[in-house]
C-alpha positions as CSV (number, residue, x, y, z in Angstrom):
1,X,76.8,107.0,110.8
2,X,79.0,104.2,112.5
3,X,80.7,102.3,110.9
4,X,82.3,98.8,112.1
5,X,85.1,96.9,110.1
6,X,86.3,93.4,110.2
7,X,89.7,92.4,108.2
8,X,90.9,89.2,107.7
9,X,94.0,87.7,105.7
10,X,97.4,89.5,104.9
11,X,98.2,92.7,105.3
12,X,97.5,93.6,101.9
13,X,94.1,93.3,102.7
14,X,94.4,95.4,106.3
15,X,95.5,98.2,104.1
16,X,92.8,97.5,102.3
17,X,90.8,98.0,105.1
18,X,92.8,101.4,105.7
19,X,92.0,103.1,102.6
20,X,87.8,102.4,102.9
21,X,88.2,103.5,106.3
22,X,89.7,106.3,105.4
23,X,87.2,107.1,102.5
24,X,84.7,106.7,105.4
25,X,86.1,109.2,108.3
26,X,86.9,111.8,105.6
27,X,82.9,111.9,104.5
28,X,82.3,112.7,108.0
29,X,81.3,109.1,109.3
30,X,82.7,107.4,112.3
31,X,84.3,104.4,113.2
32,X,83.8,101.5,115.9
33,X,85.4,98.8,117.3
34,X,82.0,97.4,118.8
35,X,80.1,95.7,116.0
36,X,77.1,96.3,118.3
37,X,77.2,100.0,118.1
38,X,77.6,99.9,114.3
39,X,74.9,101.3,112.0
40,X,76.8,99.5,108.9
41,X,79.5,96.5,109.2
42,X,81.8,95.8,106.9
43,X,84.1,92.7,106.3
44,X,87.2,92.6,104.4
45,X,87.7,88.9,103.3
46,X,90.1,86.5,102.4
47,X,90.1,83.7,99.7
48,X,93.8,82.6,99.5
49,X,93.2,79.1,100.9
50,X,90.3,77.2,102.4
51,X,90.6,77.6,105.6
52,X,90.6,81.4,104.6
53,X,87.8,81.2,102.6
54,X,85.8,78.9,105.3
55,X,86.9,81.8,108.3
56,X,85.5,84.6,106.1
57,X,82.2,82.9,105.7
58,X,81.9,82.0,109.5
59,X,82.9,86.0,110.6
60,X,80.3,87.3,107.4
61,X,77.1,84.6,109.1
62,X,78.5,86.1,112.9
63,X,78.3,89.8,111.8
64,X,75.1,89.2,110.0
65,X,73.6,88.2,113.5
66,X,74.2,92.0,114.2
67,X,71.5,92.5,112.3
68,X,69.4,91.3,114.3
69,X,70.6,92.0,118.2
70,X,72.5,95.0,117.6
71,X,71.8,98.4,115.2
72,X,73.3,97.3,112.3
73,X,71.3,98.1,108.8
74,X,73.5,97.0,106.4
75,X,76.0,94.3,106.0
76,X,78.8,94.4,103.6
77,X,81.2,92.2,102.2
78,X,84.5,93.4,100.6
79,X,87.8,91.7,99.0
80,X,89.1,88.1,97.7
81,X,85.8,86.3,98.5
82,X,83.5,89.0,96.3
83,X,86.6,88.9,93.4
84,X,85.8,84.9,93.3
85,X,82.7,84.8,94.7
86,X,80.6,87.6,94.2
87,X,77.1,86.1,92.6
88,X,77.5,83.4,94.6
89,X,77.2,85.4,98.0
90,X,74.6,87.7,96.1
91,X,72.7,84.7,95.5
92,X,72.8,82.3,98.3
93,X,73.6,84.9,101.2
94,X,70.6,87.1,101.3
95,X,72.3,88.7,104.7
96,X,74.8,90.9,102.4
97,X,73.1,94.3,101.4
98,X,76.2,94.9,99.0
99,X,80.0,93.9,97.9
100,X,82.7,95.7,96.9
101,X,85.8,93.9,94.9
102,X,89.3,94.7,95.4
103,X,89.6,97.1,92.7
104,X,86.3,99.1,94.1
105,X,87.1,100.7,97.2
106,X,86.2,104.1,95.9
107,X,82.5,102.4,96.1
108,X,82.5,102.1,99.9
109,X,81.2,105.0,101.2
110,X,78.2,104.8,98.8
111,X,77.3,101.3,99.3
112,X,77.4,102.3,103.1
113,X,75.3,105.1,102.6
114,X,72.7,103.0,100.5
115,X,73.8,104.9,97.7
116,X,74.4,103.4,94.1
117,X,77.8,103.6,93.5
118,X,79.5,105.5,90.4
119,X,80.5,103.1,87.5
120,X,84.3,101.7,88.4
121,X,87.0,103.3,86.4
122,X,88.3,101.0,83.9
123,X,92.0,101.2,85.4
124,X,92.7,98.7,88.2
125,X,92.8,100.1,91.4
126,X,96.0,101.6,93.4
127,X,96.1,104.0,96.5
128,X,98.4,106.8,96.4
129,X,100.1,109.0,98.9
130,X,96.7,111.7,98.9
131,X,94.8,108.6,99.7
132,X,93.0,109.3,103.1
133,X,94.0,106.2,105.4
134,X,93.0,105.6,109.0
135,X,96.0,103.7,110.8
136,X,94.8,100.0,112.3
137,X,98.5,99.1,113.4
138,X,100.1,99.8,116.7
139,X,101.5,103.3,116.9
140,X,105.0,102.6,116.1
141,X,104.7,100.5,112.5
142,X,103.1,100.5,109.6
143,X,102.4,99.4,106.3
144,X,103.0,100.4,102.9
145,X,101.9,99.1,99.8
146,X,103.8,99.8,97.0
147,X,102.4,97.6,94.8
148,X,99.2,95.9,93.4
149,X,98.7,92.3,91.4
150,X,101.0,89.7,90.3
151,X,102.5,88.7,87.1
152,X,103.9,85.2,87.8
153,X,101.8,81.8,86.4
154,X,102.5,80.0,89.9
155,X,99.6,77.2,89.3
156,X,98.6,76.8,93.0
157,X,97.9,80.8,93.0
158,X,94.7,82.6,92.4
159,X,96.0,85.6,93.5
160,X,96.9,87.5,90.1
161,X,93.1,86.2,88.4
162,X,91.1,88.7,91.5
163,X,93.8,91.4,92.2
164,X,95.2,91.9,88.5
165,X,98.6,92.0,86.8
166,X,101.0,94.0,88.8
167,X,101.4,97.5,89.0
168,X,103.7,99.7,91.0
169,X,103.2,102.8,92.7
170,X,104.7,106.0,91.7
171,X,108.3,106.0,93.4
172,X,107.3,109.8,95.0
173,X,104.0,108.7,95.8
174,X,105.8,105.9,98.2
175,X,108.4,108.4,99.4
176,X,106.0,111.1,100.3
177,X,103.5,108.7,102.5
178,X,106.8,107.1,104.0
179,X,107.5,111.3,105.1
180,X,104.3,111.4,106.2
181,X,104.5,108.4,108.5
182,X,107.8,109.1,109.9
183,X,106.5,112.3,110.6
184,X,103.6,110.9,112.8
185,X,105.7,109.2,115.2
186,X,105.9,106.2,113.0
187,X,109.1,104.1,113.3
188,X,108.7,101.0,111.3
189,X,107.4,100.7,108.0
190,X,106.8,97.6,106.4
191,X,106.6,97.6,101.9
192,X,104.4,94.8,101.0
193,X,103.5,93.5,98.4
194,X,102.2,90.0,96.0
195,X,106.1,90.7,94.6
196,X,107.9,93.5,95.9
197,X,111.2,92.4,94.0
198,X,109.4,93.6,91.1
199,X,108.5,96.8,92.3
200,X,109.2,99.5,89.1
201,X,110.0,97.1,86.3
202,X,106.5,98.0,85.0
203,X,108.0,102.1,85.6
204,X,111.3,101.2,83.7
205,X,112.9,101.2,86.4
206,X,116.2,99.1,87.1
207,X,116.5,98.1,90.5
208,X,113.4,99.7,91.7
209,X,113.6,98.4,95.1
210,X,117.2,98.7,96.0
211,X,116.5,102.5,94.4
212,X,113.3,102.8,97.0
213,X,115.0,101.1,100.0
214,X,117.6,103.8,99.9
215,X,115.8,106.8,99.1
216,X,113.8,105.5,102.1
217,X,116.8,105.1,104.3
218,X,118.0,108.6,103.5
219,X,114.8,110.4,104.9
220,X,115.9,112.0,108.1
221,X,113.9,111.7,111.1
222,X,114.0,112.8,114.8
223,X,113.7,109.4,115.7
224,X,115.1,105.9,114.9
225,X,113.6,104.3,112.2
226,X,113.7,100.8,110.6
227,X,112.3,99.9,107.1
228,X,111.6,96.2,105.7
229,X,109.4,94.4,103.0
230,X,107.7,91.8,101.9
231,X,108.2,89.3,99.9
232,X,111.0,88.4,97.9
233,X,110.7,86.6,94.8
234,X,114.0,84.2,94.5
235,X,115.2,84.8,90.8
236,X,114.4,88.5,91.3
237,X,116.9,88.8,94.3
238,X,119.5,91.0,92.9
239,X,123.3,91.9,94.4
240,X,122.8,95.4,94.2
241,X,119.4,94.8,96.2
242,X,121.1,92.8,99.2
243,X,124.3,95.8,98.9
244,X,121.3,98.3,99.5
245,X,120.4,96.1,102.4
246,X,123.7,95.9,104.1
247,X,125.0,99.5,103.9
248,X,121.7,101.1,105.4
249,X,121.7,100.7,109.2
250,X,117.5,101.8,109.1
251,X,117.0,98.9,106.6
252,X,116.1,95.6,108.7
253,X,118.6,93.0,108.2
254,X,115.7,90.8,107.1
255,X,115.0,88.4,103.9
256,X,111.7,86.9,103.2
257,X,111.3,85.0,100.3
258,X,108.7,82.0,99.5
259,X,110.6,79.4,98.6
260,X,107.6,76.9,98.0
261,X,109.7,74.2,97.5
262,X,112.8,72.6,96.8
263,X,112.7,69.6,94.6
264,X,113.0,70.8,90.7
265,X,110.4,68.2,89.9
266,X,107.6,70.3,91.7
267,X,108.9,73.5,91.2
268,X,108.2,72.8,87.3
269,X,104.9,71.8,88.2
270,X,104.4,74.8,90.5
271,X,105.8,77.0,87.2
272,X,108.0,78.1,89.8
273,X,111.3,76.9,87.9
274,X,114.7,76.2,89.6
275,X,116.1,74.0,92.5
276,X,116.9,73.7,95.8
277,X,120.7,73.8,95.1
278,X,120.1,77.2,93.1
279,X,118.2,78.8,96.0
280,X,121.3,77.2,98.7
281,X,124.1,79.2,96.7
282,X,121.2,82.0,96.9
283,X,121.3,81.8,100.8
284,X,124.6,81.4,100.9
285,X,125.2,85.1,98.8
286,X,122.6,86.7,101.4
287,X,124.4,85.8,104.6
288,X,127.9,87.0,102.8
289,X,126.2,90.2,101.5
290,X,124.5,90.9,104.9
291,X,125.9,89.7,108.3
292,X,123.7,88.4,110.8
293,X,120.3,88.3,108.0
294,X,117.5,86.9,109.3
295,X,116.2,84.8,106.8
296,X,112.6,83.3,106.5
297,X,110.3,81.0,103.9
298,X,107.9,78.9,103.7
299,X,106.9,75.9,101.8
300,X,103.7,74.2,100.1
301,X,103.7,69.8,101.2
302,X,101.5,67.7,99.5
303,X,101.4,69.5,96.3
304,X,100.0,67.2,93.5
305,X,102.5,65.0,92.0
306,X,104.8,65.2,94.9
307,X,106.7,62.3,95.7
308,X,108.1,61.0,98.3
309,X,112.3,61.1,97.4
310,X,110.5,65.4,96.7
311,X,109.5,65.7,100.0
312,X,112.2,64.0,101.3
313,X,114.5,66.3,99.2
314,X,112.6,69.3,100.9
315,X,113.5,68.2,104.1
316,X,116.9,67.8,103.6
317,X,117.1,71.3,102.0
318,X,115.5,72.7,105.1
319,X,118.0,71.4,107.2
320,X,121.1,72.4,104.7
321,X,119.8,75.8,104.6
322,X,119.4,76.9,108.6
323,X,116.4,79.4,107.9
324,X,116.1,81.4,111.0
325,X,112.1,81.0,110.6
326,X,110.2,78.1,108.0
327,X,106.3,78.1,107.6
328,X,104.7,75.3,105.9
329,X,101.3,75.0,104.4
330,X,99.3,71.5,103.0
331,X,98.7,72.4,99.5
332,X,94.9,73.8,99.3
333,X,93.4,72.7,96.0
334,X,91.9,75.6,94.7
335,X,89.3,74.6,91.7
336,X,89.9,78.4,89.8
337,X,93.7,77.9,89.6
338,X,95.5,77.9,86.6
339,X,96.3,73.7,85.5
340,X,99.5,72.4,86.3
C-alpha cells in the first residue's frame, strides 16, 4: 500500500510525521511524495493559531479531492486539530475515514489498513531511540525530540490541554538515536521541544540539558558536527547551561527563547511573570557567557489588555536588546485557552 503524508506546523509535529512514517515502512508499506499515487493520505495538522488551524482545514478539503481524481481510499487526519477538534471533524467532515491524536501514533498503521486500532495505552505518548523513524529533513540535519507536553499556565497557550504535561525522554534514549544519526552521515541535530530548558526535572535531574548538551558534544564522529535546541524558557536559563554552551565548539552558539513580551503588566496577564529589565540583564549574561551568541525571540502584539505605554515599552526593549533575529505574532484568541 502507498502511502502519502502531509505535515504542517513546527517541527514537533514533522517528527510526528517521522515516527507514523516509520510505523508505516517497517509493516512493509511504502511511501510517496505524489498524493496522486497514494492509496491512503495522511495529514499531520496544526492548531496553534488560526491561521494554522484555517491552513490545515484548506490542505485536509484539497487532499480529500484525491479521493476523487486520484487512487486514494482513505483520508486521514492526525495531530493538534483531532486533540481539539476531533467530533467536530468526525461530524461535519464526512471526507475523513479516521483520526489519530497526538498521543496515538501507534494507531496509524491500523487506521491505514482499515483496521480497528488496539485501545491506547493509558500513558501519554513518547518515541524512544528503537522507534522506527523515516528521515523528512535534508541529509545533513535532523531533529530530535527529547521531550513531550508542557507544564507552564501561559493563558494564550493551548498547547499543554492536547499534548499533555511534560515529560522527558530517557537521557540514553536521546544519546543513543543522536549515535545513530551521527552515524548516518547526519551533521546537525536540532533538540526540540514545548520547553527544552526543562528537559529532566521530571527524571531528577539537575541541569538536564547542560548534562545532555555535553554528553552530546562528547560523541566522536568522523565528521564535523553541530548540535542546537529549541526553545529556551527565560527563568529556566541557567549559568551552568550557557558555560555548557560556550566550552563545546559542536554546540551552536545559538539562544532561542520566547520572550512574548516585555511590559510586566502583560506578562502577568500572560502568567508569564517578570519584566523586560530582568530578561535585558538576562541578554546581557548570554553574550558575556558566550561570545558572538546569536540570539533570537519573538513576541505576542495585541494581547488583551495591552496598552499603548506596553507596547510602547516593547518596542523600546527591542531596540535596547539588539536580538540578532525578532518574530512577532498578533495575538490569536483562542476560545479553549486557559482565562487570563
Amino acid at each position: 500500500m502507498k502511502i502519502g503524508f502531509v505535515s504542517l506546523g513546527c517541527p514537533k509535529n514533522l517528527v510526528d510525521t517521522e515516527v507514523m512514517m516509520g510505523q508505516l515502512t517497517s509493516q512493509g508499506h511504502q511511501l510517496t511524495s505524489h498524493p496522486s499515487d497514494a492509496d491512503v493520505i495522511v495529514v499531520n495538522t496544526c492548531s496553534f493559531i488560526d491561521p494554522a488551524k484555517q491552513e490545515s482545514v484548506d490542505t485536509i478539503l484539497e487532499m480529500a479531492e484525491y479521493k476523487k481524481t486520484g487512487r486514494a481510499q482513505r483520508l486521514i487526519v492526525a495531530g493538534c486539530l483531532v486533540e481539539r477538534y476531533r467530533q467536530d471533524i468526525t461530524k461535519n467532515m464526512p471526507e475523513v475515514d479516521a483520526v489519530i491524536g497526538t498521543n496515538e501514533l501507534d494507531n496509524i498503521t491500523a487506521l491505514c489498513e482499515g483496521v480497528e486500532p488496539k485501545a491506547n495505552p493509558l500513558d501519554a505518548y513518547l518515541y524512544h531511540d528503537a522507534t522506527p523513524r523515516v528521515l523528512s529533513t535534508p541529509k545533513h540535519f535532523a531533529y530530535i525530540k527529547i521531550a513531550e507536553g508542557c507544564d507552564h499556565p501561559c493563558t494564550f497557550c493551548v498547547i499543554p490541554q492536547y499534548r499533555g504535561a511534560f515529560r522527558s525522554r530517557r537521557f540514553e534514549s536521546v544519546i543513543s538515536e543522536a549515535k545513530r544519526l551521527f552515524a548516518q552521515g547526519i551533521r546537525e541535530i536540532n533538540l526540540i521541544g514545548q520547553d527544552t530548558t526543562c528537559y529532566g526535572e521530571d527524571l531528577g535531574l539537575k541541569d538536564g540539558l547542560a548534562q545532555l548538551l555535553a554528553r552530546l558534544a562528547e560523541i566522536e564522529t568522523d565528521h564535523e558536527k553541530w548540535v542546537r535546541f529549541l526553545y529556551c524558557y527565560p527563568n529556566r536559563v541557567t549559568q551552568k547551561l550557557l558555560d555548557t554552551i560556550a566550552e563545546h565548539e559542536s554546540l551552536v552558539k545559538y539562544i532561542d527563547i520566547p520572550l512574548q513580551h516585555a511590559s510586566g503588566n502583560v506578562l502577568k496577564r500572560m502568567k508569564r511573570g517578570s519584566n523586560g529589565d530582568f530578561f535585558l540583564k538576562l541578554i546581557e549574561r548570554v553574550r558575556a557567557t558566550i561570545p558572538g551568541v546569536a540570539i533570537r525571540s519573538s513576541f505576542i502584539v495585541g494581547f488583551p489588555g495591552e496598552a499603548d505605554t506596553d507596547f510602547e515599552h516593547l518596542c523600546q526593549f527591542v531596540q535596547a536588546a539588539k536580538f540578532d533575529r525578532v518574530g512577532v505574532f498578533s495575538y490569536s484568541d483562542e476560545e479553549t485557552s486557559r482565562s487570563f
